[in-house]
C-alpha positions in Angstrom: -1.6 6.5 -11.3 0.6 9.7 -11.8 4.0 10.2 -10.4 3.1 11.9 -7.5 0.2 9.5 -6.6 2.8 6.9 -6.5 5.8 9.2 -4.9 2.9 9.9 -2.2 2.1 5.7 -1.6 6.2 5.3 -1.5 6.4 8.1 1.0 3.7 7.2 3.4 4.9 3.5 2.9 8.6 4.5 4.3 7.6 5.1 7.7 7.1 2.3 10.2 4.6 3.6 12.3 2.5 4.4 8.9 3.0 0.9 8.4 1.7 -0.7 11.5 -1.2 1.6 11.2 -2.2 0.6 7.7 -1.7 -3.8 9.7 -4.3 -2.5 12.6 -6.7 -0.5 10.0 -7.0 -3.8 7.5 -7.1 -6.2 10.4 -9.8 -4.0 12.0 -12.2 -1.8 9.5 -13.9 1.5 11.2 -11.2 1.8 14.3 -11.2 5.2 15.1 -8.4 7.5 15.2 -8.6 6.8 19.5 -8.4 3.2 19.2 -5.5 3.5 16.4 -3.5 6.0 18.7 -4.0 3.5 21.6 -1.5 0.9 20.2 1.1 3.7 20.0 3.8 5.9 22.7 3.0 8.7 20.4 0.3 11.3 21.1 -3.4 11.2 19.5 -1.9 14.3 17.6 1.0 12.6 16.1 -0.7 9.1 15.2 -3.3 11.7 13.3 -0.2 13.4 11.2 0.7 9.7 10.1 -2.5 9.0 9.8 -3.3 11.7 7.2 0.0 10.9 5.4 -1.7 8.1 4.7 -4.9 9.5 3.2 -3.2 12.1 1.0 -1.8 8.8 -0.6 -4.9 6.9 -0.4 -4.3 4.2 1.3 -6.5 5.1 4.2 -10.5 6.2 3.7 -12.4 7.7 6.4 -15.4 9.6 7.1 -16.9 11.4 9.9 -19.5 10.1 12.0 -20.9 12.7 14.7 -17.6 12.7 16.7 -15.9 9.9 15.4 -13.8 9.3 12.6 -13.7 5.2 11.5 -10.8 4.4 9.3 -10.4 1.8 6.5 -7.6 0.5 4.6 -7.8 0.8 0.6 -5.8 -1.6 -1.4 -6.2 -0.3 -4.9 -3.1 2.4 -4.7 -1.0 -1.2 -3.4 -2.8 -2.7 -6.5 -1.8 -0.3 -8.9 2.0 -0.2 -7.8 1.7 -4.2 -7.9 -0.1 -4.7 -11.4 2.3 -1.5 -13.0 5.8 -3.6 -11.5 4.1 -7.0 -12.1 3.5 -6.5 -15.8 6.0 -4.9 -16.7 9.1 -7.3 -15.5 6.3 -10.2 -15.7 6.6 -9.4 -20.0 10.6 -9.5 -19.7 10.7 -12.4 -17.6 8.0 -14.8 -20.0 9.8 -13.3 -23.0 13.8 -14.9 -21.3 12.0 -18.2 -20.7 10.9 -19.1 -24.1 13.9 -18.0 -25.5 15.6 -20.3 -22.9 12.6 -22.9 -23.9 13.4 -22.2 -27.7 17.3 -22.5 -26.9 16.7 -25.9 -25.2 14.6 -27.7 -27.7 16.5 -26.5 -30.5 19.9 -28.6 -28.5 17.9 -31.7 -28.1 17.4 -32.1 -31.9 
């Protein structure tokens, strides 16, 4: 995942209405753009910007189907962030606890 990709995820993420979108796309796979804008005060137009915010960082898939356009959520950019952040402070943090292991033992002699 480049910078951008993940500049793009941090982006879309930062907005609250993109955020509710992504909670009604995971806990419903193939709403359409209609049945998203529905839970909003916003018109179909605006719900559709956030909507494609949210494509450009792939975190939303859809395809066309004669007039329609279902929606689904994708994980993996999520996964990416998680697993890049995870690791990295995950090898800090398992390197301070067996130094604080080693440190413990080595008073108890």
């Amino acid at each position: 995942m480049t910078e951008a990709d993940l500049d793009a995820v941090f982006v879309a993420l930062a907005s609250q209405p993109r955020r509710h979108i992504l909670d009604i796309v995971a806990a419903r796979p193939g709403s359409t753009v209609s049945q998203v804008a529905e839970q909003f005060e916003m018109s179909r137009i605006g719900v559709l910007k956030h909507i494609n915010v949210l494509e450009d960082a792939g975190l939303v898939i859809s395809e066309k189907v004669g007039r329609e356009r279902p929606l689904y959520f994708n994980p993996v950019p999520l996964q990416l962030i998680h697993e890049r952040w995870s690791s990295e402070y995950g090898r800090f943090w398992a390197a301070q606890l067996t130094r604080l292991k080693h440190a413990v033992e080595e008073g108890n002699r």
